[in-house]
C-alpha positions, 0 to 999 in steps of 0.5 A: 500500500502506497501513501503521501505524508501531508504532514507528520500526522496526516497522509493520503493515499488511494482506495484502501482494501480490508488487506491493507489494514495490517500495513497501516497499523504497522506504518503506525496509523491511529485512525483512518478517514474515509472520504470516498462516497460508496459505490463511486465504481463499481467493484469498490469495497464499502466504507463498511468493510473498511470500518470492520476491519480498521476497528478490528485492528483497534484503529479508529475510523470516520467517514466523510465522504466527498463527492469528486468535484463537489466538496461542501462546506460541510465536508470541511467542518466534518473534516476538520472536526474529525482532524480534531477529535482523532489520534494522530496520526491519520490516513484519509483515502479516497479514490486518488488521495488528491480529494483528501488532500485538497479537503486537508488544505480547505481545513487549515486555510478555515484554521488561519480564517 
């Protein structure tokens, strides 16, 4: 599994699958974001069967998830919030990783008001 390091406690990457879990926990991530909307392609796996297994791994999960090309205001607050409230540090994927990294910029330039 490949991943981009934004910051020291956040990093982006593509589509996750349940088998890469193992590989983030070992990379040391506490918590995982999920900012790809279900069913986008077809073939995805769920942010469920996500959650099941990051919470198997006693990882804490989120998800927000963000239409491409159509990010909201409220995904800013609910990705800030989320920044917030869970350990660091923090994966977010989606198909790409470039929305999670955009939503990321949005979030600290709302910080610097």
């Amino acid at each position: 599994m490949e991943y981009r390091q934004i910051t020291e406690d956040y990093a982006v990457s593509g589509q996750i699958a349940a088998e890469d879990v193992g590989a983030i926990k070992a990379a040391g991530f506490k918590s995982v974001i999920c900012n790809r909307p279900d069913e986008e392609q077809p073939g995805q796996p769920s942010h469920d069967a996500i959650k099941a297994a990051v919470e198997a791994a006693g990882l804490a999960f989120r998800y927000i998830p963000v239409v491409s090309g159509q990010m909201t205001v409220e995904n800013v607050e609910d990705q800030a919030e989320a920044l917030d409230e869970l350990e660091a540090p923090v994966l977010a994927f989606c198909r790409s990783g470039a929305r999670c990294t955009n939503l990321y910029a949005l979030v600290q330039e709302r910080k610097r008001g």
